[in-house]
VMD Tcl script that draws the C-alpha trace (Angstrom):
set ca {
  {-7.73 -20.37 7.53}
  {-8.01 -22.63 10.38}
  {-5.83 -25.52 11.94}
  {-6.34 -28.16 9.24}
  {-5.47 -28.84 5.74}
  {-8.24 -28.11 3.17}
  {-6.66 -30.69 1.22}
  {-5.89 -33.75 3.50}
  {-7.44 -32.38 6.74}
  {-4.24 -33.09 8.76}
  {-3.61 -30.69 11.92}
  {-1.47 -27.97 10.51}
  {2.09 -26.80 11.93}
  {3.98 -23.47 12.03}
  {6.92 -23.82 10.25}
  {9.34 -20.77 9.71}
  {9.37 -19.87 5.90}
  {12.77 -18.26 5.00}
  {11.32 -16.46 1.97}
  {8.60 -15.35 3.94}
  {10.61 -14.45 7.00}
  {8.09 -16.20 9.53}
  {5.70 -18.85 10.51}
  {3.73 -20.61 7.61}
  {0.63 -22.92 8.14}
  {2.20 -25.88 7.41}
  {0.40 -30.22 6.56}
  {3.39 -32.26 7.69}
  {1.19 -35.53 5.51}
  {1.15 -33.16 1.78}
  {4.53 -31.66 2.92}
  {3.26 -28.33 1.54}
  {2.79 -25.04 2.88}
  {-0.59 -23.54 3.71}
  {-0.79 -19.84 3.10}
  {-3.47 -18.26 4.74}
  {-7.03 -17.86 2.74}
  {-9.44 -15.03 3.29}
  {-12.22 -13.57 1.42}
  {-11.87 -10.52 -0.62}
  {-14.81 -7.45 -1.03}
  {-14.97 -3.92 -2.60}
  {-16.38 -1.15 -0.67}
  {-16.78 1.79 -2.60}
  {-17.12 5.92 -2.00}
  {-20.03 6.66 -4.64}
  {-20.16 10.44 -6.23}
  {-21.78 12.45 -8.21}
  {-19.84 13.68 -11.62}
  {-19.06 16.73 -10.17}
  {-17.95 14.91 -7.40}
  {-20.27 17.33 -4.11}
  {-22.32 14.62 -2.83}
  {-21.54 11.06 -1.95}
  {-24.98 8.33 -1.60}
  {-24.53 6.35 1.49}
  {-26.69 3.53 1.99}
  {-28.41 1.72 4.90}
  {-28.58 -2.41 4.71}
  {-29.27 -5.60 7.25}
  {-32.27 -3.48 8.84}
  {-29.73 -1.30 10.94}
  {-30.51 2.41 11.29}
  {-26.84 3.28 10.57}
  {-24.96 4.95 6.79}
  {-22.31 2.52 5.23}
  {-20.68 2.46 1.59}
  {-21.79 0.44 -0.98}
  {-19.83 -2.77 -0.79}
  {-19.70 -6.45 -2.25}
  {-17.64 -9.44 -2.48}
  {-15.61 -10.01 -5.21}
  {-16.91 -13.38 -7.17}
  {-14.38 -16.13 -7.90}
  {-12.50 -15.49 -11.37}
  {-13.30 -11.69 -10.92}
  {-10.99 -9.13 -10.90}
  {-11.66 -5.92 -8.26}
  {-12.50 -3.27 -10.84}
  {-14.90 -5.64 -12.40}
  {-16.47 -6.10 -9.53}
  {-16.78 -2.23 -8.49}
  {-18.91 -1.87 -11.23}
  {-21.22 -4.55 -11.04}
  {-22.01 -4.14 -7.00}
  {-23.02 -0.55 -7.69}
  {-24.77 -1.53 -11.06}
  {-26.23 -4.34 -8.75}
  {-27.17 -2.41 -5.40}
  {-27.54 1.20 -6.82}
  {-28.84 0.65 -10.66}
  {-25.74 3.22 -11.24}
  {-22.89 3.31 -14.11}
  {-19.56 4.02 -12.85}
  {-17.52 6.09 -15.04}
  {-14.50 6.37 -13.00}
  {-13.00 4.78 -10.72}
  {-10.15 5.28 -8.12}
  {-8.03 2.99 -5.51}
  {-8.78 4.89 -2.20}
  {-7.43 2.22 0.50}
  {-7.43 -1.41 1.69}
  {-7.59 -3.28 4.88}
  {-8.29 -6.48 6.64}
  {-11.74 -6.84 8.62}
  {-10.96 -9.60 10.63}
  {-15.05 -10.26 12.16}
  {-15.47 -11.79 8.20}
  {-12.08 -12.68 7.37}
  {-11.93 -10.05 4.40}
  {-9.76 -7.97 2.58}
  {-11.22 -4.94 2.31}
  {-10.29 -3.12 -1.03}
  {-11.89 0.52 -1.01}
  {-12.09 3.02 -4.27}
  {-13.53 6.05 -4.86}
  {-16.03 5.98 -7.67}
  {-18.27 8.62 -9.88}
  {-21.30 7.43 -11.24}
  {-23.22 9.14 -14.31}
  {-25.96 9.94 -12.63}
  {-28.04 10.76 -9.37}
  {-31.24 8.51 -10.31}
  {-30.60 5.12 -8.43}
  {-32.75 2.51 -8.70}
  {-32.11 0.17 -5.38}
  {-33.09 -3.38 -5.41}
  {-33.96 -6.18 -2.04}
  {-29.94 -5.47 -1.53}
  {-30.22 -1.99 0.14}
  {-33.30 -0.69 2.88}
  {-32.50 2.76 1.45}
  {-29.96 5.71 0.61}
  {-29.38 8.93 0.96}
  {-27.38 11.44 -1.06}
  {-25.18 13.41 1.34}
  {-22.77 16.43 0.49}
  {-19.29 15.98 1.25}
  {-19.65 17.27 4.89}
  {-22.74 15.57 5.73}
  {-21.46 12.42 4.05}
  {-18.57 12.88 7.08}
  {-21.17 13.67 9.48}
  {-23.34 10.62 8.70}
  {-21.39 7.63 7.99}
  {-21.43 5.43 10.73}
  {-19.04 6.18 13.46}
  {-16.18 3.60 13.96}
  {-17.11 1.54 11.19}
  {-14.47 0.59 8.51}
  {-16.57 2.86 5.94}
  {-16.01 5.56 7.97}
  {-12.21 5.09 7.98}
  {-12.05 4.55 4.47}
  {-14.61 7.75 3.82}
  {-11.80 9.72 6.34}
  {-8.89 8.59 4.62}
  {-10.29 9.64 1.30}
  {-11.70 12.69 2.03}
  {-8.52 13.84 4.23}
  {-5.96 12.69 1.31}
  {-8.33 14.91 -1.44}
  {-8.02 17.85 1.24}
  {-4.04 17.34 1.45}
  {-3.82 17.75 -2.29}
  {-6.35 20.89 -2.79}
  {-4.11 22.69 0.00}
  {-0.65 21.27 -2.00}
}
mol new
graphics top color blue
foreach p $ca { graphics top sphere $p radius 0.5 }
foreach p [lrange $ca 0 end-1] q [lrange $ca 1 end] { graphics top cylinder $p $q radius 0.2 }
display resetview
């Protein structure tokens, strides 16, 4: 958030929050607390309906696979915006959705909130958004997502829970 009231612009202080339990951003000249701010995005694990290939996309002129992915616009609720970034990057309907995982990416600041998506069908019509895509099936969508990126942990954490539950 940084070390200065977005309201008055006073130099914030740590101040121990008991219904927290710990240090709060506090502006000693509004007397209120400051709770940290951060931006939030989707990223999302696009299938086919039947759910054997995922599309992986490549963006920002880097030779590398990530998800499809997009910040979530103010007033917008996450699911809302699942379905517009892949409407909006892919030309694709979603018509289901899952909650896969979330985590903070600290180099932006973000919350990270990750589903798993099917789309109703393979015909994607990419706009300026995306340099290209590639359908992948499952095992090649492991092999090629780009290694030690956040995509690939939330790719790996999806595909490895789906694996616990077809061995269950």
């Amino acid at each position: 958030m940084g070390d200065y009231c977005t309201v008055c612009g006073s130099r914030l202080e740590d101040r121990f929050l008991e219904t927290e339990g710990r240090d709060i951003p506090f502006c000693p000249t509004c007397q209120q607390y400051r709770f940290p701010m951060f931006n939030t995005a989707v990223s999302m694990i696009v299938m086919n309906e039947s759910k054997d290939k995922i599309v992986l996309i490549k963006q920002y002129n880097k030779d590398r696979f990530i998800l499809v992915a997009g910040y979530v616009n103010h007033g917008e609720n996450v699911e809302s915006a699942v379905i517009r970034e892949v409407k909006e990057e892919m030309g694709l309907t979603v018509s289901s959705m899952e909650f896969n995982k979330s985590e903070y990416y600290e180099p932006s600041n973000t919350l990270m909130i990750n589903f798993a998506v099917t789309v109703t069908d393979e015909c994607v019509h990419e706009n300026e958004e995306i340099d290209s895509y590639e359908w992948f099936t499952i095992s090649k969508a492991r092999d090629n997502i780009y290694s030690g990126s956040l995509a690939e942990r939330f790719l790996l954490h999806y595909l490895d829970q789906k694996n616990k539950e077809n061995c269950n």
